[in-house]
N, C-alpha and C positions, 0 to 999 in steps of 0.2 A: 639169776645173775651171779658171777662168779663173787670170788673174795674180792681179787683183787678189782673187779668194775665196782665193786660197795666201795671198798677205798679212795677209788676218783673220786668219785659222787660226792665222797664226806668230803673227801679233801676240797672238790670244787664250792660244796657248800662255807666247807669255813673259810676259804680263800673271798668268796660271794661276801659275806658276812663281814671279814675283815677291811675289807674294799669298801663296805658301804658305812660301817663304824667310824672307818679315817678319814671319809670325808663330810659325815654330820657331825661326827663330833670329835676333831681332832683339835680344834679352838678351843671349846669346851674345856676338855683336858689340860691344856696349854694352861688356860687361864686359872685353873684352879692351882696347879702346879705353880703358877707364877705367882697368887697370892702367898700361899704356903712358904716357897724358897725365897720369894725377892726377888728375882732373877729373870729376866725373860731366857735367856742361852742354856740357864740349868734346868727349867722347864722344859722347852723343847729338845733336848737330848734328850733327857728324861721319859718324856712320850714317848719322841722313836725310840727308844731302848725299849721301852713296852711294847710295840706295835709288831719288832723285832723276833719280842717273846712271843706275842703271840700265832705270829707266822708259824714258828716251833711247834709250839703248844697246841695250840684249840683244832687243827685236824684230827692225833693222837686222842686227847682227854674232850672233847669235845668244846662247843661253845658256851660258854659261861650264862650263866642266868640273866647276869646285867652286865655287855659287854663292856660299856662306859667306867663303870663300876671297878671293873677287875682293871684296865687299862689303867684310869688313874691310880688305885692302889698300886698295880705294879710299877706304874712310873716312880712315885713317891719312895717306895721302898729300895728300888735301884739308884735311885738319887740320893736318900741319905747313906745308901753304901759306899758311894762311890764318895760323895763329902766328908765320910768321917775316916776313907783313907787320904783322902786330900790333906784335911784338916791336921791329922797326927804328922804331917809334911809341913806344920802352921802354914799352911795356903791362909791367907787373911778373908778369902774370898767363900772357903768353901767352909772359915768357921762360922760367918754372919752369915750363910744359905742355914747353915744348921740351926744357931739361933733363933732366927727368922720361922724356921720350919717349929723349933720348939715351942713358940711363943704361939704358932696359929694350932697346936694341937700336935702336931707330928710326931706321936706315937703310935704305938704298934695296934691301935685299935681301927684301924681305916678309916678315918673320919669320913674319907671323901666319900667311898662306897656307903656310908648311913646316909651320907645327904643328897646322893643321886636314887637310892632305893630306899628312904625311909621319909626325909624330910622334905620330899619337894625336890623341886629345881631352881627354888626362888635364889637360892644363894649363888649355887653354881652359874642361873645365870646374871648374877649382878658380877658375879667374875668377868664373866664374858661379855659383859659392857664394859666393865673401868678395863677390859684389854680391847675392846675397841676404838675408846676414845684415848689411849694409851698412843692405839700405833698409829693415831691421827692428828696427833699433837701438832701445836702450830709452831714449834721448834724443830719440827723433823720438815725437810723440803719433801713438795706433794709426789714425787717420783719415789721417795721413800718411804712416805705414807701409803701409796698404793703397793709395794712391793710387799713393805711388812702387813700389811691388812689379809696381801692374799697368800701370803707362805704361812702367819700366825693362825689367823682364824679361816683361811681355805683349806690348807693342807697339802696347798702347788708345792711340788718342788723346784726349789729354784731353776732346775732347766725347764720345767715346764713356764714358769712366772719368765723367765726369759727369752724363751718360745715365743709366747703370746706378746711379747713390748718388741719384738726383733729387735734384742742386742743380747750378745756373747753371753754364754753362763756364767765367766768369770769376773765380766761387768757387772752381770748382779748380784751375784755372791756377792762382790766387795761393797755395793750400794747395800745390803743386807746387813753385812758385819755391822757398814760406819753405823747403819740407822741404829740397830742393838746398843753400840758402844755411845752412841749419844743421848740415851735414854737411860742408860749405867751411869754416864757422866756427869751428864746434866741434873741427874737424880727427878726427871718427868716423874711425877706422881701415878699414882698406882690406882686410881680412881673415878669416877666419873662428877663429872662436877655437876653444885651446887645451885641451887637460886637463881638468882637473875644472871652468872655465869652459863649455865645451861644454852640457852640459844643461842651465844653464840657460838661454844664449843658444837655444837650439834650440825653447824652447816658444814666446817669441814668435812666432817665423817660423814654426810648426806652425798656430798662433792667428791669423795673418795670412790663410795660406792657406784656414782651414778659414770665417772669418769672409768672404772672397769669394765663398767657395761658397754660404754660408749667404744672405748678399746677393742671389743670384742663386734662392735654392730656395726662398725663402721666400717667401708669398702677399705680393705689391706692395702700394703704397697706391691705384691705381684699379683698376677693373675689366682691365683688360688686360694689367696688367700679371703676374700669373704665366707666362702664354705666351709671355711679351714676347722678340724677338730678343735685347735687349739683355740681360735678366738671366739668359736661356739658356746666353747666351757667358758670364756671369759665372759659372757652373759649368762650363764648359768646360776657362775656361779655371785654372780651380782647380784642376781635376784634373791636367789637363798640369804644373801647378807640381808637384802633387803627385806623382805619375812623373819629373819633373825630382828631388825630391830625395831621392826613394826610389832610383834611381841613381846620386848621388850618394854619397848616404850608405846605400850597402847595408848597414852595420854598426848603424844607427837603429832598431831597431821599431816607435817611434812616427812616425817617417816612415811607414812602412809600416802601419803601424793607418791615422794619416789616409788614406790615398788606399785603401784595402781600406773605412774608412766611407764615402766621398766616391762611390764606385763602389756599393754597396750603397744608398744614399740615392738616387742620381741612377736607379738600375734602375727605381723606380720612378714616375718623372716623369709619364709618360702617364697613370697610373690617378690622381692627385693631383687631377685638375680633370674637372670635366662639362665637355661642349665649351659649355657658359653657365658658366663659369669657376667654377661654384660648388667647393668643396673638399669635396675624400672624405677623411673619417680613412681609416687603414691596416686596420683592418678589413673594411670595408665596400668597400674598394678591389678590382677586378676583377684577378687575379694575372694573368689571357692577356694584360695589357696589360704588362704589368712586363718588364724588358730581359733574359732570363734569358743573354747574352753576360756583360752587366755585373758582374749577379748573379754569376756564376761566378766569374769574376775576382777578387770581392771575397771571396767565399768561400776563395777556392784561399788566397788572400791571410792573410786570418785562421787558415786552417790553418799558412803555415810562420810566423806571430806565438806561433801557441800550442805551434810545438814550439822556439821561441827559449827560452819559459819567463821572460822576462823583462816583467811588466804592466804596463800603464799606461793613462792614459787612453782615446785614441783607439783602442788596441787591445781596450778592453775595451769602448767601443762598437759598434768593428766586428764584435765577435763578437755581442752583443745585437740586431745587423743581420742579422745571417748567421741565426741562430735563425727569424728574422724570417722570411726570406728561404726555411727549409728547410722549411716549414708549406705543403703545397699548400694550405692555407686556415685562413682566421682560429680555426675549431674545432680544428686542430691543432696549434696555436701551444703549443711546449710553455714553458710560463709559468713553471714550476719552476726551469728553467734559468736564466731570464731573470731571474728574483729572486736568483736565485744568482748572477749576474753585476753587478746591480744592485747586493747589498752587497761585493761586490768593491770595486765604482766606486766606492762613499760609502766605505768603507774606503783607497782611495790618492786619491781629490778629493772631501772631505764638502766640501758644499754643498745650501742649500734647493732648486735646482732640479732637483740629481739625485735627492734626496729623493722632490720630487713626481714625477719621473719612478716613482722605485722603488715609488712608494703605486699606483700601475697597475699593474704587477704582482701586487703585492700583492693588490690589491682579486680581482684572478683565482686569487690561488691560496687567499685566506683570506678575502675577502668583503669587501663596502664598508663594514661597519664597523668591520675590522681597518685599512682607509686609508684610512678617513675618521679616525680617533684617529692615524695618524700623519703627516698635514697637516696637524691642528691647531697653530695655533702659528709657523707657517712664515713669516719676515719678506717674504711674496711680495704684500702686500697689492697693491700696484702694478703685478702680474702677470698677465695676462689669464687667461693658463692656469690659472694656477691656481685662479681662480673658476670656469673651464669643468671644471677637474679636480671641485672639489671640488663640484660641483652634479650633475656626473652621479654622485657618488658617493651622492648626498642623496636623486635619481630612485631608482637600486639600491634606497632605503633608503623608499622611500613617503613620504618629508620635502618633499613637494612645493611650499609656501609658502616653505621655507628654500631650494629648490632655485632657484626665480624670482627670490626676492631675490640667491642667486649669478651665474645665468643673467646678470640687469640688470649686475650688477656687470663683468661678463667681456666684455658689449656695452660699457659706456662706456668701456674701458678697449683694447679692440679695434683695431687698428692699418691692417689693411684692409680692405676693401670684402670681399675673400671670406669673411676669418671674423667680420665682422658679419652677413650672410646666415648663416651658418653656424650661428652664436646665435641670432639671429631664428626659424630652424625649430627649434631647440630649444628655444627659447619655447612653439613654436605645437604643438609636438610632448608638451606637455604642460597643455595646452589652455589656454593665456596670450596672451589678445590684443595686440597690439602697437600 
C-alpha cells in the first residue's frame, strides 16, 4: 500500500474514532466542564474547541490512549485560556468561570483525565446526571428541555435537533440560547436532587427522554419522513439516554421500564411501514421483521422490573410490550393479560388516553360493544385516534354510517401523510368513496 493510501486509512481511522468519541461522550465532557467552570455556554465551547483540536491532531500524532481524557483536559485548558484573557478585560463572568474552575481543582494537573483513567467514572458520571436533571428542570418549558437534553448530552447540532422537530435552525438556536440564559438567570442548580425530591424530579427527565423517542417513532408530517435518517437517530438516540440513566440510577425502575419500552417499541421498526411508507398497525405487522435482539432485551428487562415488585408507569407499559412482543402472531396475543395490565395503568396514571388505549383490549376480550360504552364520553374530541379507535369499534358493530362519519373525523384531524392514507383505505375498505 502506498504512503499516501496509509494516510487515508489513518486519517479515516481517527476521523472513525473521533465521530464515535462525540457522540458517547460528548455530555460526559460537557458536564464535567460545567461542574468545573459553572457555566453551561463555557463548557460547551470549550468541548467543541477540543473536539476542533482534535480534528487537527489525532490523524498527524495519532489517537490518544484515553480519548475522553484528552478531550476534557483539552477543553479545560482552552477555557481557562480563553477566561483569563477575558478576565484581564474584568469580564465579570469569565472571572467567577475562573473562580469556579479554581475552587473545583482547575490546575495544570488534569484532574479530569485522573478521574476518567484512574478513579473511576463514578464522579464524571454524577456530572452527567446533575446535567441531566439540569436541562430538565421544571422551570425551563418541555420544548426546551428536549432541545437542551439533546444538543448537551446528545451531541445534535442544532441543525440537526432542528431537523428532527421540523422548525428552522434559527428557531432553535434561539429556543437553545433562551433555555441556557434561564438557567444563568435563574441560577437552576447544578445537581441532582435529594430525598423524597427525587421522584418527583425524575418523571420529567423520564418524559423528556421517552417524548424524543416518540419524536423520532412516530409517522412524520411528509411522506418521508417515518424512514427519515434524521428521526431514526431521534430514537437512537433516546434509547442511549435511556441506558445512560438506567446505569446511573440502577436503583430507579422506571428508568428501567423506559428503556425495557423504548427497546420493545423500537423492535419493531421495520414491520411499521410498506417500503411506499404506508403504516401497518401492530397486528397486521409481519413479526420475521421485528428485531427479536431488541425484543429480548426489553423483555429480560421487564422480567427484573417485575421482580423489583415496585409499578409504575413505563414499567407497566413495557410489560404490555413484552405480552406483545411474546405472541408469535396477532391470534396469540394473550389479550387477558393485557387488560389486566391496562387497569393496572389507569389505576397508578388514570388518564382518557390510557383509557382508549385500554377499550382495545377490551373490545378483544369482551367485544366492541363492551368498548365502545367505555370511550363513550372520553374528552379526546381533538384526538385523532380516538375517532380511528372508535369507528373501528362501530365496523365490529355493523354501525357503518356512524363508523364514516368517525372515519372523516379521525382524517381531518390526522397529523401525517401516513395515517391519512391509512384512514383513506379504511374509508374505502368499507366501501366510502373519497
Amino acid at each position: 500500500m502506498s504512503n499516501s493510501g496509509a494516510d487515508a486509512d489513518a486519517d479515516a481511522g481517527a476521523d472513525a474514532e473521533i465521530a464515535r468519541v462525540f457522540r458517547h461522550e460528548y455530555g460526559r465532557a460537557v458536564a464535567v466542564l460545567t461542574r468545573t467552570f459553572g457555566n453551561v455556554d463555557i463548557a460547551e465551547d470549550a468541548v467543541q474547541d477540543a473536539f476542533a483540536a482534535a480534528v487537527q491532531h489525532w490523524p498527524a500524532a495519532g489517537i490518544p490512549p484515553s480519548p475522553v481524557g484528552w478531550i476534557i483536559t483539552t477543553a479545560r485548558h482552552r477555557a481557562i485560556d480563553r477566561l483569563r484573557r477575558e478576565a484581564a478585560r474584568e469580564d465579570k463572568q469569565a472571572q467567577a468561570a475562573l473562580l469556579a474552575a479554581a475552587r473545583s481543582g482547575g490546575g495544570p494537573a488534569a484532574e479530569e483525565q485522573v478521574l476518567v483513567e484512574q478513579a473511576g467514572r463514578d464522579e464524571v458520571d454524577d456530572d452527567t446526571l446533575r446535567l441531566i436533571f439540569t436541562c430538565c428542570h421544571p422551570a425551563l418549558a418541555r420544548s426546551a428541555q428536549v432541545a437542551l437534553t439533546l444538543r448537551l448530552l446528545g451531541g445534535l447540532q442544532t441543525a440537526e435537533v432542528a431537523r428532527a422537530f421540523l422548525v428552522p435552525e434559527p428557531t432553535m438556536a434561539q429556543r437553545l440560547v433562551r433555555a441556557k440564559a434561564k438557567i444563568r438567570d435563574a441560577k437552576i442548580p447544578y445537581r441532582v436532587p435529594r430525598g423524597a425530591e427525587l421522584p418527583a424530579r425524575l418523571q420529567p427527565v423520564l418524559a423528556v427522554v421517552y417524548l424524543i423517542f416518540n419524536e423520532g417513532y412516530n409517522p412524520g408530517a411528509t411522506p418521508e419522513e417515518p424512514g427519515s435518517p434524521a428521526r431514526a437517530e431521534l430514537c437512537v438516540e433516546a434509547i442511549r439516554l435511556g441506558r445512560l440513566l438506567t446505569s446511573l440510577m440502577p436503583d430507579e425502575p422506571e428508568a428501567m421500564g423506559l428503556l425495557a419500552l423504548m427497546l420493545l417499541i423500537e423492535s419493531r421498526r421495520a414491520a411499521r411501514f410498506t417500503p411506499d411508507g404506508d403504516l401497518v398497525l401492530l397486528p397486521a405487522q409481519d413479526r420475521g421483521h421485528w428485531d427479536s435482539d431488541l425484543a429480548a432485551e426489553g423483555q429480560e428487562l421487564v422480567r427484573q422490573c417485575l421482580r423489583r415488585n415496585r409499578p409504575g408507569p413505563y414499567q407497566l407499559q413495557a410489560a404490555i410490550n413484552a405480552v406483545h412482543s411474546d405472541a408469535a402472531s396477532a391470534g396469540d396475543t394473550d389479550w387477558a393479560q393485557i387488560l389486566q395490565l391496562y387497569d393496572q395503568l389507569l389505576a397508578v396514571t388514570p388518564g382518557p388516553v390510557v383509557a382508549l388505549n385500554r377499550a382495545v383490549a377490551l373490545a378483544e376480550v369482551r367485544g366492541p360493544a363492551a368498548a365502545l360504552a367505555a370511550i363513550e364520553g372520553l374528552p379526546l374530541d381533538n384526538y385523532y385516534l380516538f375517532h380511528a379507535v372508535r369507528a373501528d369499534f362501530l365496523v365490529r358493530l355493523g354501525r357503518l354510517p356512524e363508523a364514516e362519519d368517525a372515519y372523516r373525523r379521525a382524517l381531518a384531524l390526522a397529523g401525517s401523510e401516513a395515517e391519512r392514507r391509512f384512514l383513506e383505505g379504511k374509508l374505502r375498505s368499507i366501501g366510502v368513496g373519497l
